[in-house]
C-alpha positions as CSV (number, residue, x, y, z in Angstrom):
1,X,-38.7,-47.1,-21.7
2,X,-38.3,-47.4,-25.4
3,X,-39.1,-50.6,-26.8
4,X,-39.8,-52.5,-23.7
5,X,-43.8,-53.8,-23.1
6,X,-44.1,-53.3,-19.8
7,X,-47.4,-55.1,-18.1
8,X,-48.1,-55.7,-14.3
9,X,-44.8,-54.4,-12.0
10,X,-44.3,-56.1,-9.1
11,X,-42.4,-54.7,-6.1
12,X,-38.5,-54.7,-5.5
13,X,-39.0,-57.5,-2.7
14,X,-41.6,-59.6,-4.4
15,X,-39.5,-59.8,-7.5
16,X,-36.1,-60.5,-5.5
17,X,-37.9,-63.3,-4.2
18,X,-39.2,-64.7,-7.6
19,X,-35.5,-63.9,-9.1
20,X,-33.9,-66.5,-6.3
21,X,-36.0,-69.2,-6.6
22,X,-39.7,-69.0,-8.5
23,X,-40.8,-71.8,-6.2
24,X,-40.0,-70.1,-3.3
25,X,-42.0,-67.2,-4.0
26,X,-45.2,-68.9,-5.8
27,X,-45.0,-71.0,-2.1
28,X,-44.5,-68.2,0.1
29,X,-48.1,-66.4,-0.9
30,X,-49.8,-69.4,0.6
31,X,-47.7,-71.3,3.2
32,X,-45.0,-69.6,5.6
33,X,-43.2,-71.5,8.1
34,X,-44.3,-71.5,11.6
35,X,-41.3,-69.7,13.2
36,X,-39.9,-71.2,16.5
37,X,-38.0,-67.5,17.3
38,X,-39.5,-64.2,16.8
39,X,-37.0,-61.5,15.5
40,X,-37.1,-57.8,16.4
41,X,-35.2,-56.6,13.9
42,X,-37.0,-55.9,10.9
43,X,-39.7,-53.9,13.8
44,X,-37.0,-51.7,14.9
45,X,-36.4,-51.0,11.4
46,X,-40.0,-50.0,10.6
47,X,-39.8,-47.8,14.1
48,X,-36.9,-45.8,13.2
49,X,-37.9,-45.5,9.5
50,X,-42.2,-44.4,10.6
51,X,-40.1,-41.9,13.4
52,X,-38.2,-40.2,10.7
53,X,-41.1,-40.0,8.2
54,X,-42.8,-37.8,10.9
55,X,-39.8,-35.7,11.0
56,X,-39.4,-34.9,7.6
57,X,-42.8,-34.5,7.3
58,X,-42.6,-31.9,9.9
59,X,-44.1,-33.5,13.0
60,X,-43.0,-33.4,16.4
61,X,-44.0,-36.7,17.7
62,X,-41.5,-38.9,15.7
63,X,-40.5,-41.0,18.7
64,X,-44.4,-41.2,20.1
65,X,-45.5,-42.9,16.7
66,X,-42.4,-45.1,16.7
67,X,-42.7,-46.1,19.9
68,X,-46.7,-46.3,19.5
69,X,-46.3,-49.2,17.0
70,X,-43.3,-51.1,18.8
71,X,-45.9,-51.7,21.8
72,X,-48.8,-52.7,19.0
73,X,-46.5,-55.2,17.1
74,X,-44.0,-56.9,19.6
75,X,-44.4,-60.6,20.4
76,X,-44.2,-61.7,23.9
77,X,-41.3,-64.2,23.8
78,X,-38.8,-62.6,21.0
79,X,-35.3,-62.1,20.8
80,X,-35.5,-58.7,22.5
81,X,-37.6,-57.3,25.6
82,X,-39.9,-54.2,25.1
83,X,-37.5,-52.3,26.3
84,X,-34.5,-53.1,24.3
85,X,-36.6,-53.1,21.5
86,X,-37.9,-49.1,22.4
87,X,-34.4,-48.0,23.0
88,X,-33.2,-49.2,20.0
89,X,-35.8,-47.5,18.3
90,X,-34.9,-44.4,20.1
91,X,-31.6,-44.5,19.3
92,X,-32.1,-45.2,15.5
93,X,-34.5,-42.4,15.4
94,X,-31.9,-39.8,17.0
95,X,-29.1,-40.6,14.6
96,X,-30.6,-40.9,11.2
97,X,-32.3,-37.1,12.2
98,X,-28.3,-36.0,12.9
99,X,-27.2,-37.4,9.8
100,X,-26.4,-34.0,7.3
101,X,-28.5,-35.7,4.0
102,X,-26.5,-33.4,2.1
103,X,-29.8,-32.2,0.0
104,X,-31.2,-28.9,-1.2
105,X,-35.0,-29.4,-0.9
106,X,-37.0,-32.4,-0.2
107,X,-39.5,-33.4,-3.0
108,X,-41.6,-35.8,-1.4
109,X,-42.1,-38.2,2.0
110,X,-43.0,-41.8,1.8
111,X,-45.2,-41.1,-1.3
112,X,-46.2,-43.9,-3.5
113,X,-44.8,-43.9,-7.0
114,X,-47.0,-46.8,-8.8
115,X,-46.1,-49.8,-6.0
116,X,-43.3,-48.1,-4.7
117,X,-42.7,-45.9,-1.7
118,X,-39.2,-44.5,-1.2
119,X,-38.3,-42.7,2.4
120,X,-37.3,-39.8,-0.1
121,X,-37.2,-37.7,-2.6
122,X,-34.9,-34.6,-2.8
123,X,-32.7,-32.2,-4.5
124,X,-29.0,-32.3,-4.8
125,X,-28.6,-28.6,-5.9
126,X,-30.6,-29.6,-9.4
127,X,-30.5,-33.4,-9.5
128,X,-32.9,-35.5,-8.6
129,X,-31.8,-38.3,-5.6
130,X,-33.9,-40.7,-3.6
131,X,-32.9,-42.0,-0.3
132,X,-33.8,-45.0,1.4
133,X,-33.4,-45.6,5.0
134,X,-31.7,-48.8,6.1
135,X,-31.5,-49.9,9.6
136,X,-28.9,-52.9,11.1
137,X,-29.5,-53.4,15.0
138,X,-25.7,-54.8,14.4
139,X,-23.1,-54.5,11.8
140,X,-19.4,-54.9,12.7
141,X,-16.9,-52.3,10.6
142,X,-15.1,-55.2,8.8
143,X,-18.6,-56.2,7.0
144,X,-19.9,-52.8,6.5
145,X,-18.6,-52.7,2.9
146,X,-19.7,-55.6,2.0
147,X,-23.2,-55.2,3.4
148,X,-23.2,-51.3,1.4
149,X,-22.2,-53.3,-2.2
150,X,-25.1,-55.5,-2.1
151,X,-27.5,-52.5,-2.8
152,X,-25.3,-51.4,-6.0
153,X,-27.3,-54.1,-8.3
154,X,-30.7,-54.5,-5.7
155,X,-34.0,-54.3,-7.8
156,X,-34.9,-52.0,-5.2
157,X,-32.7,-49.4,-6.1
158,X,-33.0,-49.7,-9.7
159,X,-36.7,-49.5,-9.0
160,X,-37.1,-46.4,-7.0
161,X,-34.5,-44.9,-10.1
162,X,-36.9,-46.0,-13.0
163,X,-40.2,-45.3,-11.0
164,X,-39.4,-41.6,-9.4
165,X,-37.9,-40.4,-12.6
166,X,-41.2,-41.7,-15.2
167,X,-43.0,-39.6,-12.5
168,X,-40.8,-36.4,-12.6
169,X,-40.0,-36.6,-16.0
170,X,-35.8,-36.3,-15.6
171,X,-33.5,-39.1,-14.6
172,X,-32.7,-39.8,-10.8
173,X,-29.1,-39.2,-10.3
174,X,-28.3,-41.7,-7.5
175,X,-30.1,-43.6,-5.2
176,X,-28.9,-42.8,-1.7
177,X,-28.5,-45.9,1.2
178,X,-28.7,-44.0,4.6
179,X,-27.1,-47.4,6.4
180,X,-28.0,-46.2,10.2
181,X,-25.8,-48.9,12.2
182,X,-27.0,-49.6,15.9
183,X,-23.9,-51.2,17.0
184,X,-21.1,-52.3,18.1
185,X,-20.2,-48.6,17.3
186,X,-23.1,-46.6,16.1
187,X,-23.0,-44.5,13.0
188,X,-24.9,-43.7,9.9
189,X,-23.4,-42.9,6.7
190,X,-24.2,-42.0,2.7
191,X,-23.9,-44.6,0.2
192,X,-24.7,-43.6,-3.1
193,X,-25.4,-45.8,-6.3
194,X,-25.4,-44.2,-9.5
195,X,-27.6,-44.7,-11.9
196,X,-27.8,-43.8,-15.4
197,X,-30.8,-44.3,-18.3
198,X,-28.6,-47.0,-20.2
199,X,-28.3,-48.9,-16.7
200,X,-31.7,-48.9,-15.7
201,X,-32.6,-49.4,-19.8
202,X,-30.7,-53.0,-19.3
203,X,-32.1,-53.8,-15.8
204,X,-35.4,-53.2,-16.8
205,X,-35.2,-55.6,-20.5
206,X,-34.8,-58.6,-17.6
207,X,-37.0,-57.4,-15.0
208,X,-39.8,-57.0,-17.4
209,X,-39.7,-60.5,-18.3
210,X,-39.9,-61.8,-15.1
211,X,-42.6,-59.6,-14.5
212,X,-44.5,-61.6,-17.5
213,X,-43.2,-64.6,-16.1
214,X,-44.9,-63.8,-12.3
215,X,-48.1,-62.6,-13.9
216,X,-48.8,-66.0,-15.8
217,X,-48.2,-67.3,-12.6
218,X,-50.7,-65.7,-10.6
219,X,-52.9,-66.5,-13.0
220,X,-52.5,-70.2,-13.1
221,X,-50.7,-69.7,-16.6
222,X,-47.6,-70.8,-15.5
223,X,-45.5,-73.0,-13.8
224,X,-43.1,-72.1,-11.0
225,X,-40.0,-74.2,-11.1
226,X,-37.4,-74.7,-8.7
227,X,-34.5,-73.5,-8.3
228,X,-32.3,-76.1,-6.2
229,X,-29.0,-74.3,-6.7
230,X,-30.4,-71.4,-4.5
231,X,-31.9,-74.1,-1.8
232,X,-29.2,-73.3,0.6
233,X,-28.0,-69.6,0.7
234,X,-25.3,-67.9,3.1
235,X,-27.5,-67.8,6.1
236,X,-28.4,-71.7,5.5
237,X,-31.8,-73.3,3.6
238,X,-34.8,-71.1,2.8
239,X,-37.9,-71.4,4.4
240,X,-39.4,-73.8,1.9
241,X,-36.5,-76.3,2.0
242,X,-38.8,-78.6,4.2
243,X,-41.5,-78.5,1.8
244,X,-39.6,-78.8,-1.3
245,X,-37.2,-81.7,-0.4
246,X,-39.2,-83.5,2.3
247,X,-42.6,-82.8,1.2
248,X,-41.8,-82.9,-2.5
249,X,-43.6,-79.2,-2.9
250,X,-46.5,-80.6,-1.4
251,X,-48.3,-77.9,0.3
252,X,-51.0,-79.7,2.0
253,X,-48.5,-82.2,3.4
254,X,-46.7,-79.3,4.6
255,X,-49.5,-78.1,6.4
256,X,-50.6,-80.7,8.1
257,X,-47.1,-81.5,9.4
258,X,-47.5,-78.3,11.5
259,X,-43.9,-76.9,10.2
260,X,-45.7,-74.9,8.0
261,X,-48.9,-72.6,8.5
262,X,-51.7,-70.8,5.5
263,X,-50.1,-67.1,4.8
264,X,-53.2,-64.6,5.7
265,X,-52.3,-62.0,3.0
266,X,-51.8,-62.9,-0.7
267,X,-49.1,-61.3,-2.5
């Protein structure tokens, strides 16, 4: 846009990370810690999302491929058996296809735009709209609303808006959640979040600085500082709490303690 240098991007989720706590996500490209639990959640997700790419794409064997990488990725020993983890899957698959999207044409499927890949890009009538598929295994009615408001200001969103319209030349409408809710009562609904040039104008002014900011950093041309106010977040301390506060940010330490272990693939 207009008056705003714009050098490396990084994604929504690598920048989310750097925007909470710049430590956290200089740490997290080296040293993870060694989980004690292994959580199925965020594989369903990745299920139900590949099954429905196959189906807007056209293919058939949605459920085959879904169910083809739940058996290559699940863990012995996580918070789910094969089988819950397959009919979950199955279930998320069937009611994100019944869900009336509401568009006119579909303009592309899981395609890259730069280093982003939204689950869609349609038509409303003449406006351009992206939808993103979001899968929770479990979300109660009272917290639904709350759980929808948190995507109104995501960098992810504002992302997919800024990216998808640079590459079609007219501004994207809205940005569409397609929340697909496993239980207690399963249902998938619509949320939109508008967007507008001036919006994304201002969200991109900040991002792009962080953006800077990250890049110096990977290059050893900056320093990552913490963030201690964002230590301990709704669902209780980050992962690098240990590190930061009993190993001073000593990564090496960390390491050899055994509550952390090297991250195989760099950000």
């Amino acid at each position: 846009m207009a008056g705003i240098q714009i050098g490396k991007v990084f994604s929504p989720y690598v920048t989310d990370s750097y925007q909470r706590c710049p430590a956290l996500w200089d740490k997290s490209r080296r040293v993870q810690l060694v989980s004690q639990k292994k959580y199925t959640a965020m594989l369903i997700g990745s299920a139900v999302a590949l099954g429905l790419e196959r189906h807007y794409k056209g293919f058939p064997d949605g459920q085959e491929k879904a169910e083809e990488l739940v058996e290559a990725q699940y863990q012995e020993g996580s918070d789910r058996t094969l089988r819950g983890v397959k009919n979950l899957t199955k279930q998320g698959i069937e009611l994100g296809m019944a869900t009336n999207l509401g568009v006119t044409k579909i303009e592309a499927v899981e395609q890259f735009f730069g280093n982003i890949k939204p689950d869609l890009v349609a038509r409303e009538k003449d406006e351009l709209v992206v939808i993103d598929h979001k899968v929770k295994v479990n979300l109660k009615d009272e917290y639904l609303e709350k759980e929808l408001q948190t995507f109104d200001c995501g960098n992810q969103m504002l992302h997919y808006a800024w990216a998808v319209g640079a590459e079609y030349g007219e501004p994207v409408e809205r940005v569409y959640i397609h929340m697909i809710v496993l239980a207690p009562a399963p249902k998938t609904l619509l949320h939109p979040v508008k967007m507008t040039s001036e919006r994304i104008q201002l969200w991109l002014q900040g991002v792009a600085k962080d953006w800077v900011e990250m890049e110096a950093i990977t290059k050893r041309q900056g320093i990552a500082g913490t963030r201690f106010s964002s230590c301990i977040g709704k669902y209780g301390p980050c992962d690098m709490y240990e590190l930061c506060h009993s190993f001073n940010g000593d990564e090496q330490a960390a390491l050899t303690s055994g509550l952390y272990e090297p991250v195989a693939k760099r950000w």
